[in-house]
C-alpha positions in Angstrom: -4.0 47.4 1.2 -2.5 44.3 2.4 -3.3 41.0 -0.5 -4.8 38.3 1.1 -2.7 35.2 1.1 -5.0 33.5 -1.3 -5.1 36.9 -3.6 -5.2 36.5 -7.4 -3.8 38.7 -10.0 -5.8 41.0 -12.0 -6.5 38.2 -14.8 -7.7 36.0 -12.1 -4.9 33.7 -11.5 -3.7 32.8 -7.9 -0.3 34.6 -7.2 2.2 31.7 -6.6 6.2 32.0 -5.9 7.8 31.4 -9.2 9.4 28.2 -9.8 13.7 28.1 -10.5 13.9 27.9 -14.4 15.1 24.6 -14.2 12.1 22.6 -12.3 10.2 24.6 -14.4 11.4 23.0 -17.0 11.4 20.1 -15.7 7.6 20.5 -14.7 7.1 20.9 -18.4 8.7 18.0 -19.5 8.2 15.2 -17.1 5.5 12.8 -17.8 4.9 11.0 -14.9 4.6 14.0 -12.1 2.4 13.5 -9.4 0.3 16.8 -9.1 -3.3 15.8 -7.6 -3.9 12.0 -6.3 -7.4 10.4 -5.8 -7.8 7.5 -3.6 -9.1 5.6 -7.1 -5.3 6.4 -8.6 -3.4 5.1 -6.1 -3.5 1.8 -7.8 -1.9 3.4 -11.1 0.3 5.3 -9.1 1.9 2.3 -7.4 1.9 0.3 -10.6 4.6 2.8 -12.5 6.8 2.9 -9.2 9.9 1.6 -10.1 12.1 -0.2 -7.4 16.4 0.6 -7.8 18.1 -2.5 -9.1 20.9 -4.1 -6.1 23.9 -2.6 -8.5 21.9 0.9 -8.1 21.5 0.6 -4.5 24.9 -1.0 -3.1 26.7 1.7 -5.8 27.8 -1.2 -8.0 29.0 -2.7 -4.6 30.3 -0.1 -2.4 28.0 -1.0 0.2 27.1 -4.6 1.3 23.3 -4.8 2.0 21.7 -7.6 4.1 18.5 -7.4 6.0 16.8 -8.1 9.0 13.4 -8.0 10.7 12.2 -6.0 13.6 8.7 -6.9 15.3 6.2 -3.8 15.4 3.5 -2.8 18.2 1.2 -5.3 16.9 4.0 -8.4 16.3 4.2 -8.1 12.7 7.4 -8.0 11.0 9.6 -5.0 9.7 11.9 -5.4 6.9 14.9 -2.9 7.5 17.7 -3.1 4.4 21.1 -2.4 6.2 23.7 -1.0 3.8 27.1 -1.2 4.9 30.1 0.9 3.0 33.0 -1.0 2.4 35.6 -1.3 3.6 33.7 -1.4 6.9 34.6 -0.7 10.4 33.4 -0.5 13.5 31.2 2.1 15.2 30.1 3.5 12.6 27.6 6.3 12.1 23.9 4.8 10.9 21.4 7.1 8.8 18.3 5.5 9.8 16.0 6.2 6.4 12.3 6.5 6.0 11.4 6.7 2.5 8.6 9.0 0.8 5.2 8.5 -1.0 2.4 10.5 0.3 1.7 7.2 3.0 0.5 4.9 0.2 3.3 4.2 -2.4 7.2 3.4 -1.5 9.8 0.9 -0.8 12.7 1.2 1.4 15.1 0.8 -1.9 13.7 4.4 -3.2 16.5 6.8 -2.7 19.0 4.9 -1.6 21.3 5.5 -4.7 21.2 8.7 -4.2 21.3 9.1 -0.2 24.7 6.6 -0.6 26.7 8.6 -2.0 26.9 11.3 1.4 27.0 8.2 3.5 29.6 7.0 1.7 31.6 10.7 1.8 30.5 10.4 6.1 31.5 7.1 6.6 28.1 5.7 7.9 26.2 2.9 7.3 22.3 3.1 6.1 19.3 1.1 7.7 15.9 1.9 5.7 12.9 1.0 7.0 9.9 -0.8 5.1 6.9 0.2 7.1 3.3 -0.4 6.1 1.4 1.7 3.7 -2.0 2.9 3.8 -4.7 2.6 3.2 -4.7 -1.0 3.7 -2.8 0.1 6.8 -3.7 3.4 8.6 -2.2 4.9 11.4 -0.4 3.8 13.9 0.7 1.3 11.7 2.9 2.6 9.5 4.7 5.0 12.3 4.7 1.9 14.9 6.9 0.2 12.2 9.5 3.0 12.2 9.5 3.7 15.6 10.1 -0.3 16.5 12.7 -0.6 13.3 14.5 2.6 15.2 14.2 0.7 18.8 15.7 -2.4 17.3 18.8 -0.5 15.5 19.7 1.1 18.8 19.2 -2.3 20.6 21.4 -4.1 18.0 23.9 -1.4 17.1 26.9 -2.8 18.6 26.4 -6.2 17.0 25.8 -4.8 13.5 29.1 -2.9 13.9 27.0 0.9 14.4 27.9 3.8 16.7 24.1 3.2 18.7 25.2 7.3 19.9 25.6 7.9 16.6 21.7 7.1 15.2 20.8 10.3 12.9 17.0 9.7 12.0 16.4 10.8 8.3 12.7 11.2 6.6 11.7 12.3 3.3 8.1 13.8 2.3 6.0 11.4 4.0 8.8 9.9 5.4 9.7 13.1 7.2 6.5 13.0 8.7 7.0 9.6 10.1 9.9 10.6 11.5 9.1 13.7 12.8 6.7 11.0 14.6 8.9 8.8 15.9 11.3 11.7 17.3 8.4 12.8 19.2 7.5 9.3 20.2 11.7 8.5 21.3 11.8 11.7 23.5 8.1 10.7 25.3 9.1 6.9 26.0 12.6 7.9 26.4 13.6 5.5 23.8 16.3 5.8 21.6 18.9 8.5 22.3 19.0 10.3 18.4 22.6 12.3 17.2 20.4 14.4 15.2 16.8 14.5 12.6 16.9 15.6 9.1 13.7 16.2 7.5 13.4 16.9 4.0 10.3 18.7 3.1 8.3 16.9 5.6 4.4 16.1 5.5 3.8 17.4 8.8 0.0 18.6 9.4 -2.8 16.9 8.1 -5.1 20.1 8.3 -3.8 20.9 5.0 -4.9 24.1 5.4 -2.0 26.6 5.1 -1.5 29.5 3.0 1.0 27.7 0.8 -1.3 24.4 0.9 -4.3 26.8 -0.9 -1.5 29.1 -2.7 0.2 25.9 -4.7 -3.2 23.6 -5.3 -2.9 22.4 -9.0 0.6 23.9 -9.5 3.7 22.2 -9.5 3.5 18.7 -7.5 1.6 16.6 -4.9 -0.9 19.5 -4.1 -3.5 20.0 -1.7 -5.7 18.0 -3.4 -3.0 14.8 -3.3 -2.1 16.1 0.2 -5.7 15.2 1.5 -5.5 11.9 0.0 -2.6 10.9 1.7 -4.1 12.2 4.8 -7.0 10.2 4.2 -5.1 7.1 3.6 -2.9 7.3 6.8 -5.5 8.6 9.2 -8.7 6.4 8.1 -11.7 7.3 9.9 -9.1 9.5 12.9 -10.3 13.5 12.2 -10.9 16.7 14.6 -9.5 16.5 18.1 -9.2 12.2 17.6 -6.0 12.7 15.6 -3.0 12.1 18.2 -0.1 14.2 18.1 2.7 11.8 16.7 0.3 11.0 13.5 0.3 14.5 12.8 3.3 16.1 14.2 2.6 19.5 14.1 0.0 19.3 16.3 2.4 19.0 19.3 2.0 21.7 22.0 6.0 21.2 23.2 8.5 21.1 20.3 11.2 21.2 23.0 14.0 18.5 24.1 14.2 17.3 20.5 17.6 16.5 18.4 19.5 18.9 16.8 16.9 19.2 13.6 17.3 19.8 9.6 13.9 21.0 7.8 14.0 22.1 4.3 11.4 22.6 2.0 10.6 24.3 -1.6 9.2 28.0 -1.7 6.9 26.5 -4.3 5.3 24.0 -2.4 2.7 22.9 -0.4 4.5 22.2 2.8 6.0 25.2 2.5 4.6 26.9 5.9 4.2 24.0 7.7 7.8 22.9 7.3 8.7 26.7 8.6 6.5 27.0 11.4 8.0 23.5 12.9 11.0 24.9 12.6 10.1 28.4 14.4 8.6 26.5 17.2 11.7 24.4 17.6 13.3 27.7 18.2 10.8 28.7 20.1 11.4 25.7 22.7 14.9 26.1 22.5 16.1 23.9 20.7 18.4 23.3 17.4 17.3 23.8 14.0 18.4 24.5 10.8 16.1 25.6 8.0 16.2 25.9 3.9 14.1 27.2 2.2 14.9 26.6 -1.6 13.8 29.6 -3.5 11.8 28.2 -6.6 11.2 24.8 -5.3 8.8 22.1 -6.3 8.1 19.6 -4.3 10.7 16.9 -4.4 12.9 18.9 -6.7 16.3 17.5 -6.2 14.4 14.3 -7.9 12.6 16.2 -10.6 15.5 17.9 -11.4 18.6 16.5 -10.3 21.0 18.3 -11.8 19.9 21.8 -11.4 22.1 24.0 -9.3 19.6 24.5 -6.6 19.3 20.5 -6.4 23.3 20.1 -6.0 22.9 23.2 -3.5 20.4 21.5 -1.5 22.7 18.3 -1.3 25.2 19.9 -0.3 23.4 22.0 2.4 22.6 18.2 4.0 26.1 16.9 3.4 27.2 19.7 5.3 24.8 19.6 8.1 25.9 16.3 8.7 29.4 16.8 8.6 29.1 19.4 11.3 26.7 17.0 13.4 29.1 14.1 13.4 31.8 16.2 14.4 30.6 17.4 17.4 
């Protein structure tokens, strides 16, 4: 007889895919993983978020930063930090970055350290974007932010040095959602003309509700449980048929006419299915995607575990994928 996805083992304990040995480790260790969230700990949770120094950021100088301000939907400003490698150059590639944190913790300094070093190995500049978070500020807010921080990068490429054909839109977590948005919303308004989208285990479906959303709650990190408060936060009193299609992008009927597209995701994670089904309908319409699924993954892995092999395989998978999207 076929198990249920939600079936338990005969001691009573939900069957889950194993985690690799080394994020299970880490899971062990760590002291400051996020597995469920309330909307009463997001206070705490932003008050033990810690911002990368300049030196950490610029690579101890290998990239001059600077930044600038875009105007969102509603006329308030958007901070975008522009990182450019040096030596410089002229039209170069841009990742345009939109940093994680379940839509209610993050600054656009988060990753940078560690998305430099590939930009550096490309050639290509970064802009990261410092939209809004909820709940002070629920959709469209935050998305409006990155999608008028995207329009203004392709408006002031040239000027900035940039390649504006050359604009790869990059999103992690939360941040993958957002720009899963803004993809959608560039190919509607026909707006800015994206190289390519890389989204690393995106939050893409606010109905939470997928066999690996049930399969993983309380288990490894930012669970169902967490997931809803996010949700929560970004959406505010939007629910049912009221949430649009670019807050919660995998609600879209039409998947096609989108950039070339990277998806990966953990096999141990919450976003597991969602993050696979995007990328099946993608295929579906046509269009270009590549998808990894990294077996024994966590959520956010490659920064609970860093040096793990399946973290340096994962970087490399999105070095690579870039490599071969520049080139064409």
């Amino acid at each position: 007889m076929q198990r249920s996805p939600h079936a338990a083992n005969l001691d009573g304990a939900v069957a889950r895919p194993p985690f690799d040995p080394d994020v299970r480790a880490a899971l062990d260790t760590a002291d400051d993983i996020v597995v469920s969230l309330t909307p009463a700990e997001i206070p705490a949770l932003r008050a033990r978020a810690v911002v990368p120094t300049r030196d950490e950021y610029t690579l101890g100088g290998r990239f001059d930063a600077e930044e600038h301000v875009a105007r969102s939907a509603d006329g308030a400003p958007v901070r975008l930090v522009v990182l450019r490698p040096r030596p410089g150059g002229d039209a170069l590639p841009v990742i345009y970055h939109v940093h994680g944190g379940g839509m209610v913790v993050g600054t656009p300094y988060d990753v940078l350290p560690s998305l430099g070093e590939p930009a550096l190995e490309l050639g290509a500049a970064i802009v990261s974007v410092d939209y809004r978070l909820a709940p002070e500020h629920p959709y469209p807010a935050p998305l409006d932010d990155v999608y008028a921080g995207l329009v203004w990068l392709f408006q002031h490429a040239r000027e900035l040095g940039f390649d504006r054909d050359r604009i790869i839109l990059e999103g992690v977590s939360a941040g993958g959602g957002l720009a899963a948005g803004a993809a959608l919303m560039a190919r509607d308004r026909r707006g800015p003309a994206l190289l390519g989208q890389m989204l690393v285990y995106p939050m893409l479906d606010h109905r939470n509700d997928s066999a690996s959303a049930h399969q993983m709650a309380g288990a490894g990190t930012w669970d169902r449980t967490a997931n809803a408060t996010g949700w929560a936060a970004y959406l505010g009193g939007l629910a049912g048929d009221d949430v649009p299609t670019y807050a919660s992008p995998a609600l879209a009927d039409d998947l096609g006419g989108l950039p070339p597209t990277f998806i990966e995701v953990g096999s141990a994670e919450t976003f597991r299915d969602e993050d696979v089904d995007y990328a099946r309908r993608i295929w579906a319409a046509g269009g270009d995607a590549e998808l990894h699924v990294w077996p024994g993954g966590a959520h956010a892995f490659d920064a609970l575990a860093p040096d793990a092999p399946l973290s340096r395989d994962a970087r490399r998978a999105r070095l690579r994928w870039l490599q071969r999207l520049l080139s064409r």
